[in-house]
ZAMARGU-4260 file (C-alpha; in steps of 0.2 Angstrom, whole numbers, plus 5000, padded with zeros to 4 digits):
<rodrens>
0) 5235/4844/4826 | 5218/4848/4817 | 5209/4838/4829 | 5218/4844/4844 | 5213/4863/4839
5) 5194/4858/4837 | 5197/4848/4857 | 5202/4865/4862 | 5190/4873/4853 | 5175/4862/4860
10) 5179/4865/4877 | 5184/4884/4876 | 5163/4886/4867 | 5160/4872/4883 | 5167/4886/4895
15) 5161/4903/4890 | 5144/4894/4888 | 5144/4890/4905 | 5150/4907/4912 | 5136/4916/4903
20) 5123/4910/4916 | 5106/4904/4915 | 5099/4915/4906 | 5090/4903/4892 | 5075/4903/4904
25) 5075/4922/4906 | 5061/4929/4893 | 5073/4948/4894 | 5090/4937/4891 | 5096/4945/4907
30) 5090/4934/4923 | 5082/4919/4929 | 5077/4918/4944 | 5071/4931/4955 | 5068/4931/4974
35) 5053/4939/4985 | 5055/4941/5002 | 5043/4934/5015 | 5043/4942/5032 | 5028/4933/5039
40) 5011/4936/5039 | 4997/4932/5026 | 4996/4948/5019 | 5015/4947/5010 | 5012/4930/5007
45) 4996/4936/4997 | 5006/4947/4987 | 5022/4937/4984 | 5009/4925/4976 | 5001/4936/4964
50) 5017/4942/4958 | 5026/4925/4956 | 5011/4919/4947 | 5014/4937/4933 | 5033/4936/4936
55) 5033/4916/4930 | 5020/4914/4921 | 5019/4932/4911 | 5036/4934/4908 | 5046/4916/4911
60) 5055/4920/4927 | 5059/4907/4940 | 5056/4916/4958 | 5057/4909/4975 | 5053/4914/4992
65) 5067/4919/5008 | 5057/4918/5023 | 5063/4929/5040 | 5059/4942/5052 | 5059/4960/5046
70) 5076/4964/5052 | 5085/4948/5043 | 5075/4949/5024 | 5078/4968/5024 | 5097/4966/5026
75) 5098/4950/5013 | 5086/4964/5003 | 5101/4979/5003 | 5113/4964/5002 | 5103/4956/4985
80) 5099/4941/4994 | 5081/4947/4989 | 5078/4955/4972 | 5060/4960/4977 | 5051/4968/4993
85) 5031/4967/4991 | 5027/4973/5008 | 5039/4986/5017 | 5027/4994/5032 | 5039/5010/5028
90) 5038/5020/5044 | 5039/5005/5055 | 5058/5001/5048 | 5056/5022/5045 | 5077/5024/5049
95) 5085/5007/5039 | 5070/5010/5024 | 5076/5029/5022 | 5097/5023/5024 | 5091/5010/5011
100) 5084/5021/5000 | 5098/5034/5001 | 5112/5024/5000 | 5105/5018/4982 | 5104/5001/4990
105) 5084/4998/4984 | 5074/5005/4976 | 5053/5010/4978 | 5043/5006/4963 | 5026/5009/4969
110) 5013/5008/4985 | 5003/4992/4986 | 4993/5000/4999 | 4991/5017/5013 | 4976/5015/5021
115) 4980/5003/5034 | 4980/5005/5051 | 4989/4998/5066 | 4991/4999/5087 | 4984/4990/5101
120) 4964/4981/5100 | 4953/4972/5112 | 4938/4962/5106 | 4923/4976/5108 | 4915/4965/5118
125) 4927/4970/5132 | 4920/4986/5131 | 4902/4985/5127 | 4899/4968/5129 | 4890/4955/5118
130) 4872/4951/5122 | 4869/4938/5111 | 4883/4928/5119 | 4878/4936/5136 | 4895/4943/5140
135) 4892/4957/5150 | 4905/4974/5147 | 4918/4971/5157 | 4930/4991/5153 | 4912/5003/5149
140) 4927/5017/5151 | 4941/5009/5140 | 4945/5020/5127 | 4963/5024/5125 | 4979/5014/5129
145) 4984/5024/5142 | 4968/5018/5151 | 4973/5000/5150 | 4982/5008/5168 | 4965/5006/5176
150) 4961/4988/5171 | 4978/4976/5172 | 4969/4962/5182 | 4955/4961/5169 | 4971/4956/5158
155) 4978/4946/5170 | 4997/4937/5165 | 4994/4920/5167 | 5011/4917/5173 | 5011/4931/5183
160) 4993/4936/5189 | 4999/4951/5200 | 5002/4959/5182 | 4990/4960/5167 | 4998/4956/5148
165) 4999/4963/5133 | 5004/4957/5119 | 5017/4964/5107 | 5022/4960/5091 | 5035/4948/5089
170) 5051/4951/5094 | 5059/4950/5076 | 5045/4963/5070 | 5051/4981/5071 | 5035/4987/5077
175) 5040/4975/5095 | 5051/4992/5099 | 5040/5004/5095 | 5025/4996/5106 | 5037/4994/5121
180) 5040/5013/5120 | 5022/5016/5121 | 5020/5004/5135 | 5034/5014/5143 | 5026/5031/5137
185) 5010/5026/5144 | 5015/5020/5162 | 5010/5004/5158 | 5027/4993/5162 | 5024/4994/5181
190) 5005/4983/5180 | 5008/4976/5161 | 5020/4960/5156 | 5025/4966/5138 | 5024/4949/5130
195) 5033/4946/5113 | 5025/4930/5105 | 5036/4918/5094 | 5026/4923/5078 | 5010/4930/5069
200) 5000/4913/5073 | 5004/4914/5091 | 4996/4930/5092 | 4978/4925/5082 | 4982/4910/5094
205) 4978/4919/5109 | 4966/4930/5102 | 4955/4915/5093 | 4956/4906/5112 | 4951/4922/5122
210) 4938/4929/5109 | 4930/4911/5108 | 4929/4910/5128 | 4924/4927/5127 | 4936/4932/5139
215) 4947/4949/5138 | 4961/4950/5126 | 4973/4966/5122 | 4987/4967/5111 | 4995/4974/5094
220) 4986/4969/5075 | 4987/4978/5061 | 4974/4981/5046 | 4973/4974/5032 | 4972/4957/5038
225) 4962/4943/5040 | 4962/4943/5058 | 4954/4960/5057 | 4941/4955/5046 | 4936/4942/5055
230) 4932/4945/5072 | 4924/4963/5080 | 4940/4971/5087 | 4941/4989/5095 | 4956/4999/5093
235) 4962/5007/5107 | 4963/5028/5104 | 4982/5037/5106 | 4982/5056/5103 | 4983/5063/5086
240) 5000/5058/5077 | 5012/5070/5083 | 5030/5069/5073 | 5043/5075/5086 | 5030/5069/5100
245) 5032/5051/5091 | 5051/5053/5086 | 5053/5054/5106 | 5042/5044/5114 | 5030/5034/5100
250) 5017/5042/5113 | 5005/5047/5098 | 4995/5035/5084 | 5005/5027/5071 | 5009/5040/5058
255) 5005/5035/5041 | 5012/5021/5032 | 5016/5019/5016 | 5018/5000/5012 | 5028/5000/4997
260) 5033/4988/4982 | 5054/4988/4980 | 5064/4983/4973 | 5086/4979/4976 | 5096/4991/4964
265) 5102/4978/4953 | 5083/4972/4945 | 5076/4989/4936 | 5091/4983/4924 | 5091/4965/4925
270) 5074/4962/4923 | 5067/4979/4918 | 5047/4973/4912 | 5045/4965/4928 | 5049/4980/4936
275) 5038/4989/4923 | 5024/4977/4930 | 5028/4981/4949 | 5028/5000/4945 | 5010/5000/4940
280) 5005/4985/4956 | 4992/4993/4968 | 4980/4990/4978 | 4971/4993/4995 | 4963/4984/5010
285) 4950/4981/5006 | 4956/4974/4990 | 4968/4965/5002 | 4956/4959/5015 | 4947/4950/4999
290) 4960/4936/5001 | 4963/4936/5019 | 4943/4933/5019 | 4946/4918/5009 | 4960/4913/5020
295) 4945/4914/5035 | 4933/4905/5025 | 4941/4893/5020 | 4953/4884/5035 | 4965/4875/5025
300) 4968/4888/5011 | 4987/4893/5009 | 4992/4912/5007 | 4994/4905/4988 | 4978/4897/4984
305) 4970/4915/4989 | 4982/4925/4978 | 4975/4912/4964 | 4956/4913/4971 | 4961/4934/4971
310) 4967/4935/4953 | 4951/4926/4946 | 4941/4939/4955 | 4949/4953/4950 | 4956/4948/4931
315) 4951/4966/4924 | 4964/4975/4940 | 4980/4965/4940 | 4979/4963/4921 | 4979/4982/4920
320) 4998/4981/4926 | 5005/4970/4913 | 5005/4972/4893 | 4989/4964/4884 | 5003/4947/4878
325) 5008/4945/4896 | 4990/4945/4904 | 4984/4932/4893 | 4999/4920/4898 | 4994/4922/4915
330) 4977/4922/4912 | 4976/4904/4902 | 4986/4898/4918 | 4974/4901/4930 | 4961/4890/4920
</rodrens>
């Protein structure tokens, strides 16, 4: 009987042991493993790396990546899918970001960036040409989008020639329907293809090829990116961001954006220091465009080996987010 109430025993310790979750690897005794979301251009990626690299190495937290479009890693974000958010452009998913925050769903711990801009570019040389390459100006009198009118065989659709093309963002990016409405604002569906490409490459794709043949190019970036950095790109003037003008008809610039740090409700007590770390991540562009640089200079480079090359160049920044124990962690694993 004796040895039949310490079987019981055994297996009842067996049981509660395993409902109490993995929490041995948790450093806090409350998670671990945390997930980032990665919505798919190298600035996110950047980001997700530098904080994976504090969140694992500073504090002993498993993360992971969920790659998707905008729309799909926001709702596994509200759902927590995603525990963490580096990168929400705010005013490009204004409406679901705001319902988001409301509801209680996530919640904003701090703003990586706000200097950025975004809209439609063409490689200056379109405009005023490029003497050492002898490329003559091809639109002297482009200055806005809603000239781009004026000049859709310069842009001519290769699948349809009749029509210029512009391309959009992809169509899993949010900002894809706010450039349609511009195009619709504008006047520029009737003599414009609107063309969504697949993804963020596709888009440096066509740019690299035209800006390398020196031939005319048009169609949405954004900065901070590497893309930006990288080659001499106009952008193309709207009129002064107008709220209710923009509300209506996105016929003005962007308005600001805050890109914010978040965080899914359930984290600030799960894994309260990391979201003491995130609270105090910020950067800038420029600070940004560092890394996308390296990303330029260096073909082969992943978004992760920047974030590393990024952290070594700017110890005394990130290590200012973190307590004095957790930085030199982080830092004795970048040697």
């Amino acid at each position: 009987m004796k040895k039949l109430v310490l079987l019981l025993a055994t297996v009842l310790l067996i049981v509660l042991s395993a409902c109490g979750g993995g929490s041995e690897a948790d450093s806090e005794g409350k998670i671990d493993k945390l997930v980032l979301a990665d919505a798919g251009w190298n600035s996110i990626k950047v980001h997700n790396s530098i904080a994976q690299k504090i969140i694992e190495e500073g504090y002993g937290i498993e993360t992971e990546v969920t790659p998707g479009s905008t729309a799909a890693t926001l709702q596994g974000f509200r759902e927590g899918d995603i525990d963490i958010y580096m990168e929400i452009w705010t005013d490009n998913v204004k409406e679901v970001y705001n319902e988001m925050i409301d509801s209680g769903d996530i919640e904003k711990v701090s703003v990586n960036f706000d200097d950025n801009v975004q809209g439609l570019y063409v490689p200056t040389y379109v405009i005023e040409g490029d003497e050492e390459r002898g490329i003559e100006p091809m639109a002297p009198d482009l200055k806005t989008v809603e000239d781009l009118k004026k000049y859709p065989e310069l842009f001519a659709d290769p699948s349809n020639p009749d029509k210029g093309r512009l391309i959009n963002a992809p169509s899993g990016w949010a900002v894809a329907e706010a450039i349609s409405q511009k195009m619709e604002a504008y006047g520029l569906t009737e003599t414009f293809e609107n063309f969504m490409p697949g993804s963020d490459a596709a888009i440096v794709a066509s740019l690299a090829d035209a800006y390398k043949a020196g031939e005319p190019w048009v169609g949405y970036y954004w900065a901070p990116t590497a893309v930006t950095a990288k080659y001499d790109l106009t952008l193309l003037e709207e009129p002064e961001y107008d709220p209710e003008v923009y509300e209506k008809t996105k016929a003005t610039e962007f308005p600001p954006n805050d890109v914010v740090v978040a965080v899914h409700k359930d984290i600030p007590e799960a894994a309260p220091k990391v979201v003491e770390f995130l609270k105090n991540y910020e950067t800038s562009s420029d600070l940004t465009e560092q890394a996308l640089n390296y990303m330029n200079d260096h073909e082969d480079a992943t978004a992760q080996e920047a974030a590393m090359w990024w952290m070594k160049q700017n110890e005394d920044l990130w290590s200012s987010w973190v307590p004095e124990d957790v930085a030199k962690k982080v830092k004795e694993s970048l040697k």
